[in-house]
N, C-alpha and C positions, 0 to 999 in steps of 0.2 A: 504494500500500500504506500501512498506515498505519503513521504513528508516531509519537513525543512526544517533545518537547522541555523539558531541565529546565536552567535555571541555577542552581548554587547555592554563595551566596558565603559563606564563613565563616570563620576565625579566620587559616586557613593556609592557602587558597585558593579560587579562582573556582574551579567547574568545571563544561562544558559536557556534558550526557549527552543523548546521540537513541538510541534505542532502539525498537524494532519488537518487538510480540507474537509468540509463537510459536502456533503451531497445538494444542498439546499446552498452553501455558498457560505461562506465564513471561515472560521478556526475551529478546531477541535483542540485544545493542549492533552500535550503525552508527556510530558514531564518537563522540569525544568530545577535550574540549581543557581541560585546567590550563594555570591560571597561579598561579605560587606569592603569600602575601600572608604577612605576618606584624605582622598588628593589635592580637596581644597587648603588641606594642613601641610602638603609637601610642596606646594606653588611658592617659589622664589618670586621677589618682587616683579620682573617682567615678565611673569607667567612661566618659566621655564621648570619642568619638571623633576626638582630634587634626587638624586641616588635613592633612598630612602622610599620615594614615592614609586622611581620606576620598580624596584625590587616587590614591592608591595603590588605593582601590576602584576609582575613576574609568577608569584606568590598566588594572586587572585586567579591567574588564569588558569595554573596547573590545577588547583583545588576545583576548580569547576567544572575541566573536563577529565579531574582521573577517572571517574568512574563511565567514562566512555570508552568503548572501544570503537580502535584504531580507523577500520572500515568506514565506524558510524561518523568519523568526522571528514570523510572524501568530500562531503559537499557541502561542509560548516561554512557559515558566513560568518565571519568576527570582523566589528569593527569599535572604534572609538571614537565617541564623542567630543564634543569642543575642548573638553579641560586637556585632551591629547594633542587633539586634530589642530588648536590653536598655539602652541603649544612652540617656541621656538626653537626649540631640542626635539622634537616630534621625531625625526628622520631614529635620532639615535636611540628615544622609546621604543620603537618601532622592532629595531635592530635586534636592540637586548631583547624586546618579549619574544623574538622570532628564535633568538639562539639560549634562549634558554627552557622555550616551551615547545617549538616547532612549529608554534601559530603566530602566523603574520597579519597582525588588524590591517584593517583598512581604514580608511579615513572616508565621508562623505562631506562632501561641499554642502556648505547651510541648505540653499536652496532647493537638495536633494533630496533632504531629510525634510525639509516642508513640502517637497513632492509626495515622501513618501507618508507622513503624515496623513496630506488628504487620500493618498490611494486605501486608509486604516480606517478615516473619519468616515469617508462613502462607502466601505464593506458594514460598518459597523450601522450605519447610518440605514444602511438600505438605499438601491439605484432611484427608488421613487421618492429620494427626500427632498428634491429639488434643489436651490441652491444652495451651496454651501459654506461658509468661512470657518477655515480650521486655525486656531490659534495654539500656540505650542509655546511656552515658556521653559526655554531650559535652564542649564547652567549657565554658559559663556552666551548663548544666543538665543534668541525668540524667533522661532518659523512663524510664518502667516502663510498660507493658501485661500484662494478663493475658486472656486469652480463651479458647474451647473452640470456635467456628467462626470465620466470616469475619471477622468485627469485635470486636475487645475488649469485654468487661464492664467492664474498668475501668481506669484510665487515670491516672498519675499524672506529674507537669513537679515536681522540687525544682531548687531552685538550691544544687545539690551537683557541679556541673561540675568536670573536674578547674583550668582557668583562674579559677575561683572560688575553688577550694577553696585553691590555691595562692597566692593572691593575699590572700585573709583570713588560710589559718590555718599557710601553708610559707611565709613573704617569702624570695624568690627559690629558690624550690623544694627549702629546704633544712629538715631536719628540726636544731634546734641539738645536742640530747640525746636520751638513750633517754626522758627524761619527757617532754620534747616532743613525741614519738609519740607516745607512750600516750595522752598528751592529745589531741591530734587526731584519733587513733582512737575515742574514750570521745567525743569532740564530734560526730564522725558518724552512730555508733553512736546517741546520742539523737539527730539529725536525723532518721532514720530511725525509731526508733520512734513518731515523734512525727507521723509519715505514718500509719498504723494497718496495720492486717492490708494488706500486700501480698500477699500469696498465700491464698487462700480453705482453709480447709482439709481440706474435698471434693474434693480434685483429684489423684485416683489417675489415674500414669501421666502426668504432666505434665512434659512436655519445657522445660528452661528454656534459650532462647538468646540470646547476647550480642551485638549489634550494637557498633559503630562502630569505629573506628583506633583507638583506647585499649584495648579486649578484645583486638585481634587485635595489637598488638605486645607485650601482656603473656602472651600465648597462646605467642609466637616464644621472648619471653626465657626465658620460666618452663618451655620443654621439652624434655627429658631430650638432647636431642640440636636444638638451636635449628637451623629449616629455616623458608622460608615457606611460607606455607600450612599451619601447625599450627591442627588445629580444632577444639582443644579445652584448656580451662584448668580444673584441679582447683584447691580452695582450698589443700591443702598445698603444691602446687607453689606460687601464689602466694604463701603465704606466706613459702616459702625466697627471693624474689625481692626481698621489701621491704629487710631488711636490707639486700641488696645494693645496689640503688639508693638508699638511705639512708646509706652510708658513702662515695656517690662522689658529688664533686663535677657540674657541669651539661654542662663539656666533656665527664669521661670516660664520662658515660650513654649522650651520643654513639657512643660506638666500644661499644657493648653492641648483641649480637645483639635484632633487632626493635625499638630504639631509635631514631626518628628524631632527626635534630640539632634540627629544629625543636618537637619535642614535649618534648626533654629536660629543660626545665626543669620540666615540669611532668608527669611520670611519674611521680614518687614521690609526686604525690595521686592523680593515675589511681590506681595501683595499689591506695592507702587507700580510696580509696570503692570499689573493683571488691570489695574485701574485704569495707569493710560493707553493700555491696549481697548477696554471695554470703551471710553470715552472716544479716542480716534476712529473708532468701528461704528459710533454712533448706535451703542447695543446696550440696554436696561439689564438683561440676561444673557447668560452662557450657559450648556446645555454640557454636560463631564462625562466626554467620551475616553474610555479604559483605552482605548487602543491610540497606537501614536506610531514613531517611524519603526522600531520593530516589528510592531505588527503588521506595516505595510510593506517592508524586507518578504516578513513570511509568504504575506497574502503572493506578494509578485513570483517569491521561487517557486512556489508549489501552481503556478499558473502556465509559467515555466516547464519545468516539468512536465503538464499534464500535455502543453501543447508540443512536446518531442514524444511524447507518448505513439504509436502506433495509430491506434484508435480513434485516436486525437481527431483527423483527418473525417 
């Protein structure tokens, strides 16, 4: 039967995803394996990736695929995310995880991963959802896609990541004053416009949804009754949520519903760019879709596959 294999390593962890199509269209998962990383601690001041950190990939990758055999990883895709792929030591990450594990990441161009974003958001979404705006907040970078079928029209990578944005314009995830926000906020805000028309403005009926673990933990904190799996984040509610990550320190973010320990420090830009992304979009809500550029890795190999298939034809 068939099915794809994805690694993908980034800021706060490896992770191993095999997945099988369904008959009806989608994913099915057949297992998968984390391993925690936390490389936003090994990042030297111009981004470059630490001895320390690389070894810690090195480290993450073996543990993820020992318990794979050899055969099973002919057609692995592994790749790395921005805190790598940006990364001005990147070639020699690269290098070392290749000659110490046998696996050589790949890198994708922002605007690939916001391709492959919406090819995740329209699987997940259903072909009959009509238009669509996929928004993607990462680490190092924010994907935006927009489209009305299978493939985006148009496709944008800024380096408005929330570990970016935390690291230029929050030093250690802290806003100091109420004018320090504003400012950061007013410095987004023109990031953003300075991208141009995100959303076309023919698009009656446009469904806009939010990928990644930065939507979906802002999604848990900001709702009326914090549960997981909330699937949906309004901009008011977001906005009651800043302050509050704004006056607490990086521990106590921690012990906040939908707050991971290891994202803490750097939530209170999530949440500033989830804002100026909803506000430049001209969107009240976003709708938290699970799936993002791995899953639209998987969706594409296993589509692959089925079209060199014999049968296929």
């Amino acid at each position: 039967m068939r099915q794809a294999e994805v690694l993908d390593v980034g800021c706060h962890s490896a992770l191993l995803s095999v997945a099988r199509g369904r008959k009806t269209g989608g994913l099915r998962p057949v297992r998968s394996r984390k391993v925690r990383l936390a490389l936003h601690r090994a990042l030297a001041a111009d981004g470059r990736l630490r001895r320390t950190g690389i070894r810690s990939v090195q480290q993450a990758v073996a543990e993820t695929l020992a318990e794979e055999p050899r055969s099973g990883l002919e057609d692995l895709f592994p790749f790395a995310t921005s805190v790598i792929r940006d990364a001005p030591n990147r070639d020699e990450v690269i290098d070392r995880v290749a000659q110490a594990t046998g696996i050589r990441l790949r890198v994708l161009p922002g605007e690939e991963e916001a391709r492959l974003a919406y090819v995740a958001a329209r699987s997940w979404a259903g072909d009959d959802a009509g238009p669509l705006l996929v928004l993607d907040i990462g680490g190092g970078t924010v994907e935006i896609a927009y489209g009305t079928g299978a493939s985006p029209r148009k496709v944008y990578s800024l380096p408005l990541g929330a570990r970016q944005v935390t690291r230029e314009l929050l030093p250690g995830g802290l806003a100091g004053s109420a004018r320090h926000l504003a400012e950061v906020r007013e410095e987004l805000s023109r990031s953003l416009s300075a991208a141009g028309d995100l959303v076309p403005g023919d698009a009656p009926g446009l469904r806009v949804l939010a990928c990644s673990k930065t939507f979906t933990q802002l999604a848990r904190l900001a709702a009326v009754r914090p549960r997981p799996g909330a699937r949906q984040l309004t901009l008011p509610a977001l906005r009651k949520t800043i302050p509050v990550l704004a006056a607490a320190g990086v521990a106590d973010r921690a012990r906040l519903p939908g707050v991971s320990a290891h994202r803490a420090e750097q939530s209170l830009a999530g949440a500033l760019v989830a804002e100026a992304l909803m506000e430049a979009c001209a969107t009240d809500a976003v709708t938290i879709c699970p799936w993002s550029t791995r899953e639209g890795l998987l969706i594409e190999r296993l589509r692959t596959t089925a079209a060199r298939e014999p049968h296929a034809a």
